[in-house]
Every structure is written in structure tokens, then in C-alpha cells.
N, C-alpha and C positions, 0 to 999 in steps of 0.2 A: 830843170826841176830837180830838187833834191831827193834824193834815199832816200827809206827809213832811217833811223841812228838814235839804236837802243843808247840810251842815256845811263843806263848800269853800268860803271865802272869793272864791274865782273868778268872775266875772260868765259864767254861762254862759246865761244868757236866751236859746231861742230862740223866734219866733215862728212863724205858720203858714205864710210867706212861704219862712225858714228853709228849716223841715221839707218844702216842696213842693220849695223847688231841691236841698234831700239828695236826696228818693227820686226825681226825675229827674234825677239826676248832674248839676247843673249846677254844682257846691260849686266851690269852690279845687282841688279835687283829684280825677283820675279815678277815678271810681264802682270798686270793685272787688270783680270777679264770683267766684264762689265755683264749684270745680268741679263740672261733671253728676255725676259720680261720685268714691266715692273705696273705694281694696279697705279693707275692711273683716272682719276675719279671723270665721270662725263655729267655732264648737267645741261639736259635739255633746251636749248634756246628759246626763249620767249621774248620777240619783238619788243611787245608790246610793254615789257616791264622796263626794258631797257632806255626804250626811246621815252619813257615819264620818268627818268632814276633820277632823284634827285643829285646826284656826283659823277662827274664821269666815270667810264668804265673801259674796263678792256676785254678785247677778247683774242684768245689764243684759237687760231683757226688750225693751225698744226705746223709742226717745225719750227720752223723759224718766223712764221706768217701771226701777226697781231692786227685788229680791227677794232 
């Protein structure tokens, strides 16, 4: 079974040295934090609209989970 093998010609090597000065911010560049919160609109489930919709539809049940 083969690798992955990014197809970028770009030297992006990093090491574990690397990766420890990312996840403690200490890169080139300040770390940036993602907000506590963000609105996030909710809309009611209704069966019944769903299962007559003329197109299909999606549904986002949370995270990563779609129906």
C-alpha cells in the first residue's frame, strides 16, 4: 500500500521541534485564538416539511454529523 505523497513541489518538512514551537505559539507569527463562542442560528425540526420538500435537503445534526 502506498503513503500519502503531497504532490507540492514545496519543501514543507516539518520536524517535532517545528510542531512544539506551533502549538506553543512561539512561530513567526502570533498564535491565533479562535472565539469562546460564536451565534449559531437553530431551526426547529419539522418532519413533516422535510419528508414533502420538493429538493433534497441536508441536515447538520452537529460536528461533523450530516442527515
Amino acid at each position: 500500500m502506498r503513503r500519502f505523497q503531497n504532490l507540492d513541489p514545496a519543501d514543507n518538512y516539518r520536524g517535532f521541534r517545528h510542531v512544539m514551537a506551533w502549538q506553543l505559539g512561539l512561530g513567526p507569527e502570533p498564535r491565533r485564538r479562535s472565539p469562546r463562542r460564536a451565534n449559531v442560528p437553530v431551526v426547529k425540526n419539522d418532519g413533516r416539511a422535510l419528508r414533502g420538500a420538493a429538493r433534497p435537503s441536508l441536515t447538520w445534526i452537529g460536528h461533523a454529523t450530516y442527515l
